[in-house]
VOGU-3710 file (C-alpha; in Angstrom, 3 decimals, decimal comma):
1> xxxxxxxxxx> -3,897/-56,600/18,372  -2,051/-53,276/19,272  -2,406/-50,159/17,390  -0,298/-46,727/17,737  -2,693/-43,599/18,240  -2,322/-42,733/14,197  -4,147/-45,720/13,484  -6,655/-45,816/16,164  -7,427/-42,025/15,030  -7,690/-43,039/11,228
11> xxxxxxxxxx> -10,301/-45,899/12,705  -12,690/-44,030/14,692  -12,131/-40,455/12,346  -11,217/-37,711/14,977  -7,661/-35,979/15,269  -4,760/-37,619/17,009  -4,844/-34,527/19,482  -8,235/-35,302/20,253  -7,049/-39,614/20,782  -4,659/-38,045/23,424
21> xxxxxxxxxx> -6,902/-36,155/25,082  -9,139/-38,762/25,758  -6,616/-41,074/26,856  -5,532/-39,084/29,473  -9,173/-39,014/31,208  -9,191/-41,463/34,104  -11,104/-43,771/32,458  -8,891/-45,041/29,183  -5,472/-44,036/31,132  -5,127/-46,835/32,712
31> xxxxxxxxxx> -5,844/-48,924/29,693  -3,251/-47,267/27,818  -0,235/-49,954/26,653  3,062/-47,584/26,635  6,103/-49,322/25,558  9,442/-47,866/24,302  7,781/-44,191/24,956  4,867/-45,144/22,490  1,090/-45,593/23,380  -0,678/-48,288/21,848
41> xxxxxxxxxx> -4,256/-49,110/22,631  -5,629/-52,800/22,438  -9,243/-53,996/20,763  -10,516/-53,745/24,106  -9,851/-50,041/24,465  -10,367/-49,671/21,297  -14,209/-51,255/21,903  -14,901/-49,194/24,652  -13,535/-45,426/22,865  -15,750/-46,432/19,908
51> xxxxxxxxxx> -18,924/-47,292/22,198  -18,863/-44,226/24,308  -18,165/-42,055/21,092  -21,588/-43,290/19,841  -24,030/-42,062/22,075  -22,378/-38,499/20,739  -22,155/-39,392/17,230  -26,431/-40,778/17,596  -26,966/-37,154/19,087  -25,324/-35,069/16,393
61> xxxxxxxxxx> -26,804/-36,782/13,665  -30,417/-36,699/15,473  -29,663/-33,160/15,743  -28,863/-32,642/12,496  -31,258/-34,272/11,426  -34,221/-32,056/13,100  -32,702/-28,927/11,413  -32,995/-30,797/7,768  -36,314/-31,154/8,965  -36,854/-27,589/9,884
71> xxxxxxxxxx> -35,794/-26,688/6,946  -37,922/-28,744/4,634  -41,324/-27,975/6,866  -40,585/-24,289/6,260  -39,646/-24,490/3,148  -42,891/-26,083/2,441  -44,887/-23,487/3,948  -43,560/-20,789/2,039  -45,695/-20,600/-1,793  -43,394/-20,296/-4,330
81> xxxxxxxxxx> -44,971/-16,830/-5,407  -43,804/-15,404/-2,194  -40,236/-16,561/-2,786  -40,224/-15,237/-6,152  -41,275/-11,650/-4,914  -38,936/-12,304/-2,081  -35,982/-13,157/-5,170  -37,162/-10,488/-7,016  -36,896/-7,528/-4,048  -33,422/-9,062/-3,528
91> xxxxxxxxxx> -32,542/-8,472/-6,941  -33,557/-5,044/-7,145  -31,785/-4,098/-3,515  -28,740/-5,950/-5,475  -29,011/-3,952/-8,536  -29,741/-0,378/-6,812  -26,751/-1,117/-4,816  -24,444/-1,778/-7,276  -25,534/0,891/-9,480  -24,528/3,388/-6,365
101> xxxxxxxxxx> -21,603/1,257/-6,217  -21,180/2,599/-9,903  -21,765/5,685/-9,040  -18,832/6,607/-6,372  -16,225/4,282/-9,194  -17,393/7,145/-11,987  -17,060/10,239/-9,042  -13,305/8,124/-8,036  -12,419/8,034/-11,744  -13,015/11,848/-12,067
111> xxxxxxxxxx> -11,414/12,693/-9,102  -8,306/10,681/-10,133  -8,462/12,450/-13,442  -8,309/15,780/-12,344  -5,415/14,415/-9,961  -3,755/13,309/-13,027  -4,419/16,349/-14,525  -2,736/19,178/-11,713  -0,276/16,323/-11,676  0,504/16,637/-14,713
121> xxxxxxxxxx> 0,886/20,315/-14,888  3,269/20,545/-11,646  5,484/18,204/-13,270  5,157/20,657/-16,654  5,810/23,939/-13,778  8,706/21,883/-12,285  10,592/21,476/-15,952  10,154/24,383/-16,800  11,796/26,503/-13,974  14,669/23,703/-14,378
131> xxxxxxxxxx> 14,796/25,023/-17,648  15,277/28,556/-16,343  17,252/27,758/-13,686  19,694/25,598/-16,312  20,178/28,727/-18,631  20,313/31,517/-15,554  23,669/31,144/-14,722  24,499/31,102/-18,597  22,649/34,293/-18,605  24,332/35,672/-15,378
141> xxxxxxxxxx> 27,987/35,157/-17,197  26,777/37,267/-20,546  25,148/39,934/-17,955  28,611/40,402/-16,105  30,816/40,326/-19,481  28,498/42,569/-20,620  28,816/44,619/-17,823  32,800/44,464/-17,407  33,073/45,211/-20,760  31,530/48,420/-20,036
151> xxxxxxxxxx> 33,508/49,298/-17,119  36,620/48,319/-19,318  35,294/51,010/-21,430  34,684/53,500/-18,809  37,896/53,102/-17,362  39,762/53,155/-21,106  37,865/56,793/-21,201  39,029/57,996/-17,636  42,186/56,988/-18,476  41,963/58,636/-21,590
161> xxxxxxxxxx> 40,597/61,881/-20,562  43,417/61,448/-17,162  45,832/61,680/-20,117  45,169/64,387/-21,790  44,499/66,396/-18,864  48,060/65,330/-17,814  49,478/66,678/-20,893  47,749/69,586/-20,936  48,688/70,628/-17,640  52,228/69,691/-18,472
171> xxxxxxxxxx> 51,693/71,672/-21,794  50,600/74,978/-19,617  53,347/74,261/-16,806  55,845/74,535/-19,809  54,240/77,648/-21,369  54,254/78,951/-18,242  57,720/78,174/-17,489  58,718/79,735/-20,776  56,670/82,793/-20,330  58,032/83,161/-17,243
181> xxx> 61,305/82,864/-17,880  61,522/85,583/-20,442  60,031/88,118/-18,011
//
């Protein structure tokens, strides 16, 4: 029976990419069926994939196995009051560190407060000179009305005294004109 490389994967559990790779090795290529641009692989190659994948399979698992075994022996060596102190040192590293953990959050917080708090009274600085700059060109326009008003008033008072200094002089030229007729 033919398979496609999917299937043979599914069957033996590795990943297609790892199928192709070992059909390419000299010694499945040539047992490789290829029609219509498809590989297919037979029971026979099948057989022989699944038998030269065991030796690997027997050594991993024997492997494995000595390390479950490692583990259990030393786990048995170990009294249980020694794994309790051991627990209970871990536990208080644990704790100290996460009160000092604690610790720098509170010192962050604070920080970030008084942060907040300079914030805070820039943004307060910054409205306020808004606020003066807003009503300084308000101010400006009284200040100059103010001011022209006053020159308004100086110049009605130059004019004024211009005036009467005219007619004064006018009102000597004519007294002197009559006086100085009659002589």
């Amino acid at each position: 029976m033919l398979r496609t490389v999917p299937e043979v994967a599914d069957i033996i559990h590795i990943t297609r990419q790892s199928l192709y790779f070992k059909l390419k090795q000299p010694l499945y290529k040539d047992k490789v069926i290829t029609k219509h641009g498809q590989a297919y692989i037979d029971d026979d190659l099948l057989k022989l994939i699944q038998d030269n994948m065991k030796p690997f399979n027997k050594h991993n698992n024997s492997e494995t196995m000595t390390q479950q075994e490692e583990a259990t022996t030393k786990d048995d060596t170990m009294p249980d009051e020694d794994i309790v102190k051991l627990n209970q040192i871990l536990i208080n590293t644990l704790v100290e560190q996460l009160k000092e953990k604690d610790n720098q959050i509170h010192e962050k917080d604070s920080q970030l407060e008084n942060y907040s708090e300079r914030l805070k009274q820039a943004l307060e600085l910054n409205r306020n000179s808004q606020v003066l700059l807003k009503d300084k060109p308000h101010e400006d326009i009284l200040l100059l009305e103010e001011h022209f008003q006053d020159l308004d008033n100086k110049l009605e008072e130059v004019k004024n005294k211009m005036s009467d200094r005219k007619e004064q002089q006018e009102k000597k030229f004519f007294l002197t004109r009559i006086f100085k007729s009659k002589d």
